[in-house]
PDB file of N, CA, C and O in Angstrom:
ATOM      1  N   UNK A   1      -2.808 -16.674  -6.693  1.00  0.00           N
ATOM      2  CA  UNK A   1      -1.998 -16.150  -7.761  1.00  0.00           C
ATOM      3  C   UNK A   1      -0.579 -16.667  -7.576  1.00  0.00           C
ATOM      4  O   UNK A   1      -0.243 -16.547  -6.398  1.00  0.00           O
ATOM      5  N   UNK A   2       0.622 -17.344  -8.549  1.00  0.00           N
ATOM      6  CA  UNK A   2       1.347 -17.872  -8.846  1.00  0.00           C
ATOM      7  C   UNK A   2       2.086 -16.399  -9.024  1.00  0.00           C
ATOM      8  O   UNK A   2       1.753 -15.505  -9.802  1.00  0.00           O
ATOM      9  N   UNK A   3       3.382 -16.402  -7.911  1.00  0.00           N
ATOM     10  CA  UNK A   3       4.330 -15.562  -8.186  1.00  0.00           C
ATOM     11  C   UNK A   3       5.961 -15.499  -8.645  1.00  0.00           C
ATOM     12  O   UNK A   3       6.566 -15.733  -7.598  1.00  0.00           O
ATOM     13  N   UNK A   4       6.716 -15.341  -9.470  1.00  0.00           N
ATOM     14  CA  UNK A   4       7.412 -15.935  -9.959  1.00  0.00           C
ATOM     15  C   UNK A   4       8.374 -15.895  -8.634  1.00  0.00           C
ATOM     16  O   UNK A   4       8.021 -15.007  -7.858  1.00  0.00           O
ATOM     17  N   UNK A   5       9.352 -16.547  -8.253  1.00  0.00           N
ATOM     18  CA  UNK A   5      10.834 -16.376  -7.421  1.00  0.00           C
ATOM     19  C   UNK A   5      12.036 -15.731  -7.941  1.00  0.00           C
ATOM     20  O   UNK A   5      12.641 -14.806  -7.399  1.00  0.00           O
ATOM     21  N   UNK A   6      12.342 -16.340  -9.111  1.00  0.00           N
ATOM     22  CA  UNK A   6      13.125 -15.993 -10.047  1.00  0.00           C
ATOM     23  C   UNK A   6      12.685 -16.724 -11.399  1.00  0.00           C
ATOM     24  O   UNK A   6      11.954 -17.658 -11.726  1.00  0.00           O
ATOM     25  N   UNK A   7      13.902 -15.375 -12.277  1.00  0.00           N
ATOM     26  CA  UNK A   7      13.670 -15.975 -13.821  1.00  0.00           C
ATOM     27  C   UNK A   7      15.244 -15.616 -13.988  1.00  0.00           C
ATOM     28  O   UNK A   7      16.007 -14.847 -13.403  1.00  0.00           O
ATOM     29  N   UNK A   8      15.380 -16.618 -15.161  1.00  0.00           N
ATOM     30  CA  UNK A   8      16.484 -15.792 -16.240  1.00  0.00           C
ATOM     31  C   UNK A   8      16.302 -15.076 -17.547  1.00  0.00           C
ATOM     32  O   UNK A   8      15.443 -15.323 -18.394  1.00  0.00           O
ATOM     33  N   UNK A   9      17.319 -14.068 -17.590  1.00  0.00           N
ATOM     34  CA  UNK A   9      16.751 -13.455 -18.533  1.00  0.00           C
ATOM     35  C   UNK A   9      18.383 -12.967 -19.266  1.00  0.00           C
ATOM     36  O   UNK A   9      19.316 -12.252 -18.902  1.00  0.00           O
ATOM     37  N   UNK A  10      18.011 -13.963 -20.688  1.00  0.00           N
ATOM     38  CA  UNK A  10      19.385 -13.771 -21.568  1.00  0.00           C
ATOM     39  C   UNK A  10      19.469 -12.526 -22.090  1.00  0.00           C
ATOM     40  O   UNK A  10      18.456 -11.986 -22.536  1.00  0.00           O
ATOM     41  N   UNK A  11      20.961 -11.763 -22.107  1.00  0.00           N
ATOM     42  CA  UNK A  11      20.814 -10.013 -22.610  1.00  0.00           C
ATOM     43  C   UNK A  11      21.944 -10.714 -23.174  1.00  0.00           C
ATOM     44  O   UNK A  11      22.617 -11.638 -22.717  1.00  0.00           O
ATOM     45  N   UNK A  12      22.021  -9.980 -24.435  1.00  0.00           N
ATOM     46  CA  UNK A  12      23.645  -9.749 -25.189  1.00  0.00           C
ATOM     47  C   UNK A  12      24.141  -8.874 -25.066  1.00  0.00           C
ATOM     48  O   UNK A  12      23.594  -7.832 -25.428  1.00  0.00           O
ATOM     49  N   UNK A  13      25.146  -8.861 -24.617  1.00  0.00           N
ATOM     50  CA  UNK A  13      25.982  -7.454 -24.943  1.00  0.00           C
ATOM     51  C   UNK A  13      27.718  -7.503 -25.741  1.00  0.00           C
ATOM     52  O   UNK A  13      28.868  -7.874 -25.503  1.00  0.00           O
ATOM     53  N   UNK A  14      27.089  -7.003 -26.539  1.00  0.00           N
ATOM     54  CA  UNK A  14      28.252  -6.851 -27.727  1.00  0.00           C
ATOM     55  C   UNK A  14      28.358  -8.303 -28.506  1.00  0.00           C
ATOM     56  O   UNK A  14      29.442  -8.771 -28.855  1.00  0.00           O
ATOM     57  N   UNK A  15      27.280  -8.856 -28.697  1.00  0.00           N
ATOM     58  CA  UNK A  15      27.239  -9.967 -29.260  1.00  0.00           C
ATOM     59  C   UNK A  15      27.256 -11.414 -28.410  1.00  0.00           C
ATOM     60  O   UNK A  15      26.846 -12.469 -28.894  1.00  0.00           O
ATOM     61  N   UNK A  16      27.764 -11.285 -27.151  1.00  0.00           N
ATOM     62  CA  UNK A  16      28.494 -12.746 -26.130  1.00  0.00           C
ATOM     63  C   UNK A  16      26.976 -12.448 -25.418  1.00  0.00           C
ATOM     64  O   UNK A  16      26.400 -11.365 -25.524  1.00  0.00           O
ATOM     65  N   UNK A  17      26.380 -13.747 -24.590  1.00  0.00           N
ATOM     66  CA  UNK A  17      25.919 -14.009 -23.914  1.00  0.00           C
ATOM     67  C   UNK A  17      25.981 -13.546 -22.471  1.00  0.00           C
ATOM     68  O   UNK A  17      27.021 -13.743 -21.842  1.00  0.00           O
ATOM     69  N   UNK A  18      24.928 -12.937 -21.889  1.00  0.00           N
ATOM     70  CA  UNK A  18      25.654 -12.236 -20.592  1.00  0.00           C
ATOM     71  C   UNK A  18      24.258 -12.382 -19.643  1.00  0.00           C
ATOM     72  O   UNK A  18      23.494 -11.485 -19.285  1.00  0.00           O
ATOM     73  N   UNK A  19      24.196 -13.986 -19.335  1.00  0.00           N
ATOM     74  CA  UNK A  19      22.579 -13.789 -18.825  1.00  0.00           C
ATOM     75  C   UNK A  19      22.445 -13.910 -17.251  1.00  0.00           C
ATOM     76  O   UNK A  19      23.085 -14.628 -16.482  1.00  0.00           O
ATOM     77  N   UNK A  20      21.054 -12.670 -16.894  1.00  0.00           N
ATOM     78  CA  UNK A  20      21.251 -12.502 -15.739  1.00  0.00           C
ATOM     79  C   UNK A  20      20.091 -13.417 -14.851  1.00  0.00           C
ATOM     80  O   UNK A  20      19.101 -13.891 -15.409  1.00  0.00           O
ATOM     81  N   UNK A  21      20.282 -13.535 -13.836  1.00  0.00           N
ATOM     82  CA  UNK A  21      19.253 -14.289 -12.803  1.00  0.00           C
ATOM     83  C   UNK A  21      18.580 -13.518 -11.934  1.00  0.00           C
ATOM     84  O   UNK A  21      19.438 -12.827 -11.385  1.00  0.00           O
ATOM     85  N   UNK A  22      17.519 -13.251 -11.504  1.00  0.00           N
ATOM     86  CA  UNK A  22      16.488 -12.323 -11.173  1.00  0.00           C
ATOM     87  C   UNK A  22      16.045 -13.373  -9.593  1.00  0.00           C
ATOM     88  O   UNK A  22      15.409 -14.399  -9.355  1.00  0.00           O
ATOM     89  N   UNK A  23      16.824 -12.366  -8.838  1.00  0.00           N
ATOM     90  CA  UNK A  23      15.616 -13.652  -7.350  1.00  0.00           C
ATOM     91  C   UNK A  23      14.874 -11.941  -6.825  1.00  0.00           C
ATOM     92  O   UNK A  23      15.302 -10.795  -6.688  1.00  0.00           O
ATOM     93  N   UNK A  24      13.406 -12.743  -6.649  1.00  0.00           N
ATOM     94  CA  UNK A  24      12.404 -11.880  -6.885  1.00  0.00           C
ATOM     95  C   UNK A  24      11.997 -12.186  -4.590  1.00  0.00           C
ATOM     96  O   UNK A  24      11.883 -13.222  -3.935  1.00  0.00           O
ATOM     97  N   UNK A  25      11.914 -10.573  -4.151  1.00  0.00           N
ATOM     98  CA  UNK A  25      11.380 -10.913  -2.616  1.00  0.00           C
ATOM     99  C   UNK A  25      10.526 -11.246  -2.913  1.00  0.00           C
ATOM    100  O   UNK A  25      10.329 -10.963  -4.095  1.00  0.00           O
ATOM    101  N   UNK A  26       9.784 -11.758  -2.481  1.00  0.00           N
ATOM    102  CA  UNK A  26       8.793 -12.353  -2.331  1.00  0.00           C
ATOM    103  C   UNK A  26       7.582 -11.624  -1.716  1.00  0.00           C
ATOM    104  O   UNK A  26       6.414 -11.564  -2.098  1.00  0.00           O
ATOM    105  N   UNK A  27       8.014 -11.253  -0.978  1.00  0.00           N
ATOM    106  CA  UNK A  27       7.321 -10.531   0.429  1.00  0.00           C
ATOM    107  C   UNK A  27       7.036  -8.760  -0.443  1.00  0.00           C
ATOM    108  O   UNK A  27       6.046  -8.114  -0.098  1.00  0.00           O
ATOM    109  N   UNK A  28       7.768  -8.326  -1.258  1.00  0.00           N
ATOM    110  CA  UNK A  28       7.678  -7.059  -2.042  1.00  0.00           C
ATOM    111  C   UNK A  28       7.246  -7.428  -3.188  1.00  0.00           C
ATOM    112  O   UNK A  28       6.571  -6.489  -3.612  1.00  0.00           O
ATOM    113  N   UNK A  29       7.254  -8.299  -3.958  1.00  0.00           N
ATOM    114  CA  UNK A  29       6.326  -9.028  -4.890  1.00  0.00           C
ATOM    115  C   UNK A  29       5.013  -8.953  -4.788  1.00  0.00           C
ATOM    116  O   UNK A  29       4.234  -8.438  -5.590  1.00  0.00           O
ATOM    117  N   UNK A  30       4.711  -9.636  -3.479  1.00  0.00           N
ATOM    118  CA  UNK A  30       3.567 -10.109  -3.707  1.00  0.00           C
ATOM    119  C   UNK A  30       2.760  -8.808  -3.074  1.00  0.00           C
ATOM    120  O   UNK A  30       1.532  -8.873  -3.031  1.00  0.00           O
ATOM    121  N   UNK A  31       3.471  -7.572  -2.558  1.00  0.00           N
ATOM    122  CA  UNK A  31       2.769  -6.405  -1.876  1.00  0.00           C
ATOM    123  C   UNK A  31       2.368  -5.410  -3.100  1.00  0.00           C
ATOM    124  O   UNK A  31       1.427  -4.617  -3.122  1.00  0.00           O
ATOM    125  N   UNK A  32       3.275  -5.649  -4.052  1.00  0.00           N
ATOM    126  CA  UNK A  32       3.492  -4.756  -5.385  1.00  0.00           C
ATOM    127  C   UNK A  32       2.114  -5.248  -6.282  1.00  0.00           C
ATOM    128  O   UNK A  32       1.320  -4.415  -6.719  1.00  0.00           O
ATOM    129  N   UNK A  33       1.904  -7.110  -6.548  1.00  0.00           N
ATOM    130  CA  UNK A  33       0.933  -7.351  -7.144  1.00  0.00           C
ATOM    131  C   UNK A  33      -0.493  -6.638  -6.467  1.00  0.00           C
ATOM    132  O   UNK A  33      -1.292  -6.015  -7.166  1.00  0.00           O
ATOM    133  N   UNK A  34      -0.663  -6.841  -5.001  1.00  0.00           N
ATOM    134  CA  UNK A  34      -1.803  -7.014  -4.214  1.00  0.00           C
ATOM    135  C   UNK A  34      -2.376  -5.555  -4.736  1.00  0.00           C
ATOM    136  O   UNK A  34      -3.476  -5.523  -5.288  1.00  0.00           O
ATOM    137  N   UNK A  35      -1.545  -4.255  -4.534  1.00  0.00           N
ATOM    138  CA  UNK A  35      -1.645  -2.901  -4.858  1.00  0.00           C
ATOM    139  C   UNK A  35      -2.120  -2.990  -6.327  1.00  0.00           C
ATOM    140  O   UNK A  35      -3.338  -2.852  -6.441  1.00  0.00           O
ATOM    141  N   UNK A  36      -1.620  -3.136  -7.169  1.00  0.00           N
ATOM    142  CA  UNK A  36      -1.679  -3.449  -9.084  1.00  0.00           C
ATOM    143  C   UNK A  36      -2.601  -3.792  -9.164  1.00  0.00           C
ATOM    144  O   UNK A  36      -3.342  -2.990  -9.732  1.00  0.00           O
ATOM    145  N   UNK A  37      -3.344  -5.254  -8.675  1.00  0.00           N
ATOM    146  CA  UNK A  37      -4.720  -5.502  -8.934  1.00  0.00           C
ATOM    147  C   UNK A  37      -5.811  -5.159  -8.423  1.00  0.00           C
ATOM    148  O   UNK A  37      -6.925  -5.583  -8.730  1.00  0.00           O
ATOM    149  N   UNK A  38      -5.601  -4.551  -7.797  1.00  0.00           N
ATOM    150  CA  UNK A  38      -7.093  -4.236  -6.830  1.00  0.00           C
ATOM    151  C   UNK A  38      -8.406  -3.971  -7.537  1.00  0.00           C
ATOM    152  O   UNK A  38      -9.521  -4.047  -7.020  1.00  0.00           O
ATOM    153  N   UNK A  39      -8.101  -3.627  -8.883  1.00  0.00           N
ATOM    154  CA  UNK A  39      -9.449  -3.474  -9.629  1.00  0.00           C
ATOM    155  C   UNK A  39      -9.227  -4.714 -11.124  1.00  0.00           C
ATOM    156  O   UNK A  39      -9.567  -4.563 -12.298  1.00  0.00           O
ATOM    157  N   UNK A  40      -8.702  -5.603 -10.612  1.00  0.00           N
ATOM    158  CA  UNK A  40      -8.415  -6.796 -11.396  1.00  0.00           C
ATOM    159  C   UNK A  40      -7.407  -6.821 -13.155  1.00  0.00           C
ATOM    160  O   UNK A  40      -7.381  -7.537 -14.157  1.00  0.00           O
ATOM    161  N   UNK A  41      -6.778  -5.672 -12.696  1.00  0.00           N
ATOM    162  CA  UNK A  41      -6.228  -5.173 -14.011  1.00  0.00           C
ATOM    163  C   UNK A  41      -4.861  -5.976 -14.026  1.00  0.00           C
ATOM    164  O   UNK A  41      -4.397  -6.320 -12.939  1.00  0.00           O
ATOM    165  N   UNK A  42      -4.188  -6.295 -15.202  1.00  0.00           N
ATOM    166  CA  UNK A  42      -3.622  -7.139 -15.793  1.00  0.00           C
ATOM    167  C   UNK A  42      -1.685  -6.844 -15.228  1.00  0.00           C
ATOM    168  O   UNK A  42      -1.055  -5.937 -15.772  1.00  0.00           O
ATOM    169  N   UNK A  43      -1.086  -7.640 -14.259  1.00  0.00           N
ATOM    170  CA  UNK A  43       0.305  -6.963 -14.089  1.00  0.00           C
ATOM    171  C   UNK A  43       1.171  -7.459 -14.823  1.00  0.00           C
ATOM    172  O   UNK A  43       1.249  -8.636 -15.173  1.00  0.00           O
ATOM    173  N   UNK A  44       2.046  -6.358 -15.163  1.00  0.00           N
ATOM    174  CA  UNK A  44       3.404  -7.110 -16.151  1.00  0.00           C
ATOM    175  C   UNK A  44       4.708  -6.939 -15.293  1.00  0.00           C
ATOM    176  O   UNK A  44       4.493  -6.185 -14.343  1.00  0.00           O
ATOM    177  N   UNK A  45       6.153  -7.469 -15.345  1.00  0.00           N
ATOM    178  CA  UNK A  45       6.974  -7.307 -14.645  1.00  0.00           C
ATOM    179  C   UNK A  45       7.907  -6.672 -15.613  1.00  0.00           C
ATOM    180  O   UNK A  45       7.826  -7.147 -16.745  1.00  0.00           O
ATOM    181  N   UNK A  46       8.760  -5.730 -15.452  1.00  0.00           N
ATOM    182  CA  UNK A  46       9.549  -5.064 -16.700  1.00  0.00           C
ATOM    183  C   UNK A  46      11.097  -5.155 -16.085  1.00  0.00           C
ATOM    184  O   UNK A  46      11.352  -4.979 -14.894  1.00  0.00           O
ATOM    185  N   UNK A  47      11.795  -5.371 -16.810  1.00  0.00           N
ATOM    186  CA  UNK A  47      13.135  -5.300 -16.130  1.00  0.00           C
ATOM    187  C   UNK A  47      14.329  -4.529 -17.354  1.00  0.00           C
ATOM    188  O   UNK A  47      14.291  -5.092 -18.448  1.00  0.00           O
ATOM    189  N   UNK A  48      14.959  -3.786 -17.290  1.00  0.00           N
ATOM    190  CA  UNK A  48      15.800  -2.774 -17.878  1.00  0.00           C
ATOM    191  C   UNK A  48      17.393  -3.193 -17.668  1.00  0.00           C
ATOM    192  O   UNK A  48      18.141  -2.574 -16.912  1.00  0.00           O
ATOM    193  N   UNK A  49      17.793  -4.353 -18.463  1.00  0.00           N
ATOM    194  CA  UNK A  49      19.097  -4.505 -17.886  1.00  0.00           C
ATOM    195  C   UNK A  49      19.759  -3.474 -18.301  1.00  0.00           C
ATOM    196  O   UNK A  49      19.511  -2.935 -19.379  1.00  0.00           O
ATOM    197  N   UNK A  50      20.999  -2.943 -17.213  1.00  0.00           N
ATOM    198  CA  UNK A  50      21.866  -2.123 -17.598  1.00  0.00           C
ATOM    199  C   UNK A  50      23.332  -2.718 -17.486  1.00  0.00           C
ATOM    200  O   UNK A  50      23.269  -3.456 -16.502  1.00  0.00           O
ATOM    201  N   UNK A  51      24.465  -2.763 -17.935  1.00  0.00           N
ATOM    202  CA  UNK A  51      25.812  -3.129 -18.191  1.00  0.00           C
ATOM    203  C   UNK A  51      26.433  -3.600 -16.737  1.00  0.00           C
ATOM    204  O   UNK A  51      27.312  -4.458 -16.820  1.00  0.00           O
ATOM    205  N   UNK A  52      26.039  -3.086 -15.251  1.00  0.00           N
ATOM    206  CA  UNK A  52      26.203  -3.187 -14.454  1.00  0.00           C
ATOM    207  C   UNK A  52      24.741  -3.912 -13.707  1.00  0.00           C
ATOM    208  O   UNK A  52      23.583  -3.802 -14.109  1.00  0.00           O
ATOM    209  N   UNK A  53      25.183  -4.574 -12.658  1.00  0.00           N
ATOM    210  CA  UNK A  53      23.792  -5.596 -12.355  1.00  0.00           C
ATOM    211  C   UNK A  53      23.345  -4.266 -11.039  1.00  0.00           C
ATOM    212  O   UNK A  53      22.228  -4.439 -10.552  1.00  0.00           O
ATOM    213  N   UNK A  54      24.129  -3.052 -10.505  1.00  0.00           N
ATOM    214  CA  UNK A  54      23.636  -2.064  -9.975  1.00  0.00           C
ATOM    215  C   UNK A  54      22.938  -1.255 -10.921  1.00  0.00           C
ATOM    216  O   UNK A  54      22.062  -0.558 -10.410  1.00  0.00           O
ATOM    217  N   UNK A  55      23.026  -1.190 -11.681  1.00  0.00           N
ATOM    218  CA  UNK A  55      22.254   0.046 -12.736  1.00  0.00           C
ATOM    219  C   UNK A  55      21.012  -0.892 -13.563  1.00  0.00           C
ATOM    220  O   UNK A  55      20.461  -0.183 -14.404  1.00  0.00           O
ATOM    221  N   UNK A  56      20.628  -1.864 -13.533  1.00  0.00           N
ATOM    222  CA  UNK A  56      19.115  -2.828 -13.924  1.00  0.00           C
ATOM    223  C   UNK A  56      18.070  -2.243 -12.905  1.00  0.00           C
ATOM    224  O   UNK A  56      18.127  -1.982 -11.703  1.00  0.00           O
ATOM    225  N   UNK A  57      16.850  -2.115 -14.104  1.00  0.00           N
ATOM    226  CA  UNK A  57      15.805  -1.691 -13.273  1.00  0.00           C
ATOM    227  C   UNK A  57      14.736  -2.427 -13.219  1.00  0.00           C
ATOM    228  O   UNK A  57      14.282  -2.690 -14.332  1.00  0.00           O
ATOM    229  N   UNK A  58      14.210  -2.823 -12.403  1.00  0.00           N
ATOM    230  CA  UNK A  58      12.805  -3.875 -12.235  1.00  0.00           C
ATOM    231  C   UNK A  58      11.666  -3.464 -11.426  1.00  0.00           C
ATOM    232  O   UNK A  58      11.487  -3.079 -10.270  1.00  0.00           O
ATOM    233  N   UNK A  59      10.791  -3.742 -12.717  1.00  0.00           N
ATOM    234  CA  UNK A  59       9.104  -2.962 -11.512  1.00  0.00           C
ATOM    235  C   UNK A  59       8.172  -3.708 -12.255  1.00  0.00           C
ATOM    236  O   UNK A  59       8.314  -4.146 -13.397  1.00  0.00           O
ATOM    237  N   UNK A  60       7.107  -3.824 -11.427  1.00  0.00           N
ATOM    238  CA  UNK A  60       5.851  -4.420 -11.235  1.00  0.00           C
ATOM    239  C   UNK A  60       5.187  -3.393 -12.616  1.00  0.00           C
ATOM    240  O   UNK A  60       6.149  -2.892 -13.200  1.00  0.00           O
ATOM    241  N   UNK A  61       4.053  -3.034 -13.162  1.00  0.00           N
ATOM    242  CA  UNK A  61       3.497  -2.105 -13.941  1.00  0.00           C
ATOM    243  C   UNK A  61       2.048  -2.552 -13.982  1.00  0.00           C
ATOM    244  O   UNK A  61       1.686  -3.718 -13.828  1.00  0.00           O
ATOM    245  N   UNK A  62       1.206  -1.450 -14.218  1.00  0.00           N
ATOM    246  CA  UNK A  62      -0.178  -1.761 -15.009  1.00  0.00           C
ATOM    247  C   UNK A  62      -0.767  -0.493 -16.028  1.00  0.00           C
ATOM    248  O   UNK A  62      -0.025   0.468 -16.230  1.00  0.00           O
ATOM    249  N   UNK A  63      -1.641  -0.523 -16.429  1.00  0.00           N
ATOM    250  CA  UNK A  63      -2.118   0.731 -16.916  1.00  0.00           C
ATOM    251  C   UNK A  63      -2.017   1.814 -16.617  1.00  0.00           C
ATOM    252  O   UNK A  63      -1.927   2.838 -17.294  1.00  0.00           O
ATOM    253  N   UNK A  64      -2.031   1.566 -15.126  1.00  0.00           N
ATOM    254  CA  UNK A  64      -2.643   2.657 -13.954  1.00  0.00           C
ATOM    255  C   UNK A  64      -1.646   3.261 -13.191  1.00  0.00           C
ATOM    256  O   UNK A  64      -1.927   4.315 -12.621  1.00  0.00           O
ATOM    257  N   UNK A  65      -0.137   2.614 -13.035  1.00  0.00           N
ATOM    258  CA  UNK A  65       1.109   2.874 -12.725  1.00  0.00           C
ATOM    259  C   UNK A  65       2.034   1.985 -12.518  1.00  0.00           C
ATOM    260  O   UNK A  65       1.687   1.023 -13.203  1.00  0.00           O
ATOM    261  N   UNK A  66       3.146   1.691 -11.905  1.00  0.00           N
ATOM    262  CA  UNK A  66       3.773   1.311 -11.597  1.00  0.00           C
ATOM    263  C   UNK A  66       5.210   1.050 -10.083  1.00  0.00           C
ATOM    264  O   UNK A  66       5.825   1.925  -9.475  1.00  0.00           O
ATOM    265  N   UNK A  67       5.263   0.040  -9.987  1.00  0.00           N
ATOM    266  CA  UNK A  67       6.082   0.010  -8.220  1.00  0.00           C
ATOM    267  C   UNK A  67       7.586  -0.639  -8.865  1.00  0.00           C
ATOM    268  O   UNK A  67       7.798  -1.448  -9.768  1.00  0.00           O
ATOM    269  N   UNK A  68       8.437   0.079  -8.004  1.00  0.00           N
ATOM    270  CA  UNK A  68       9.823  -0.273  -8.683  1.00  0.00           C
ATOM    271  C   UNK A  68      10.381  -1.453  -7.629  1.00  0.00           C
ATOM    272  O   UNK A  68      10.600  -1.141  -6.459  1.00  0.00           O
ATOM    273  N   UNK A  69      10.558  -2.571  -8.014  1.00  0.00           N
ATOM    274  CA  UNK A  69      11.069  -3.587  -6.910  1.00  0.00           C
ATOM    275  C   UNK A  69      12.553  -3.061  -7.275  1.00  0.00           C
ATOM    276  O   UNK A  69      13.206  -2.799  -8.285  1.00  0.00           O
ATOM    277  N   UNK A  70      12.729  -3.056  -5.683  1.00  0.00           N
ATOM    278  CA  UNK A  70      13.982  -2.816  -5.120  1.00  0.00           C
ATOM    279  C   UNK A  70      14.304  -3.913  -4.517  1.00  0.00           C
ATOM    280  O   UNK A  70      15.497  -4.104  -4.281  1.00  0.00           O
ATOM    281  N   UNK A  71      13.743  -4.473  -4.294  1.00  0.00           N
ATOM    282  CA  UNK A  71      14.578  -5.803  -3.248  1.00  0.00           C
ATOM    283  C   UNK A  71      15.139  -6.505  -4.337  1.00  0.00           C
ATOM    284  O   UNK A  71      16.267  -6.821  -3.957  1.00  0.00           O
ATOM    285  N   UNK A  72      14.956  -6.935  -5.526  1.00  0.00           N
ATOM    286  CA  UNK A  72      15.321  -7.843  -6.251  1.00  0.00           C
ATOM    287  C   UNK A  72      16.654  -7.824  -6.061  1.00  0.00           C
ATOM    288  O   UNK A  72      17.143  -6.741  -5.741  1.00  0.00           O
ATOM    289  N   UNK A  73      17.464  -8.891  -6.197  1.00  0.00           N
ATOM    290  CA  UNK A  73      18.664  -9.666  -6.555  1.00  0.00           C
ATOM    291  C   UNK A  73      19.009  -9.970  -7.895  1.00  0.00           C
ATOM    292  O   UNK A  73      18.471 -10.866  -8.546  1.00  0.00           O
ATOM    293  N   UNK A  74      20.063  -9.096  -8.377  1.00  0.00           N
ATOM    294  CA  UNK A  74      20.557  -9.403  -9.635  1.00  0.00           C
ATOM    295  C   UNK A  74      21.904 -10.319  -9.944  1.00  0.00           C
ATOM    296  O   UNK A  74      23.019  -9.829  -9.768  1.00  0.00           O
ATOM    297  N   UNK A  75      21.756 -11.511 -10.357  1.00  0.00           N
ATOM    298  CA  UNK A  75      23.207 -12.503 -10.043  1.00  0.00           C
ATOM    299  C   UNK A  75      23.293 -12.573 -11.650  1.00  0.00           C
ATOM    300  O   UNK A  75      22.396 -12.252 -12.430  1.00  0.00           O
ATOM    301  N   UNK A  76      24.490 -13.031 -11.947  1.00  0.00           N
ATOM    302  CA  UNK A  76      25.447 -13.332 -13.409  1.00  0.00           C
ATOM    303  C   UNK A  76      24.934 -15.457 -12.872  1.00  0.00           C
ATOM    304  O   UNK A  76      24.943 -16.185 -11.880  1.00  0.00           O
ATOM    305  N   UNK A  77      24.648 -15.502 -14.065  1.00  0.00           N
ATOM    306  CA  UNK A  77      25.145 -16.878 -14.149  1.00  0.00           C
ATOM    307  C   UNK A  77      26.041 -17.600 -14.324  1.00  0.00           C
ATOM    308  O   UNK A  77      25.870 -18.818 -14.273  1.00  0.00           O
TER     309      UNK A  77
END
């Protein structure tokens, strides 16, 4: 399974461009997927930017629940 490292992900706020960069552990990634699939069910990654790159929320999800990555790294481009 192909796990992402990072992504970017463009947010506007108040109209201007304000896009953030996502470096993903790796090591909590891939512990978050292993848990999620165990019965081969489908994972999505959700991320909640908030105005501050401390207040963004990012978690793993499935049907069945969800794991909040905390390790992630939130950088400004």
């Amino acid at each position: 399974m192909a796990l992402p490292r990072e992504f970017m992900l463009p947010v506007l706020f108040e109209k201007l461009p304000y896009p953030y960069v996502l470096h993903f552990d790796e090591f909590e990634l891939m512990d978050a997927f292993e848990k999620l699939t165990v019965n081969g069910e489908l994972v999505h990654i959700e991320v909640w930017p908030g105005v501050t790159r401390e207040s963004t929320r990012v978690r793993a999800y499935n049907d069945k629940g969800s794991i909040a990555l905390a390790k992630t790294i939130i950088a400004n481009k």
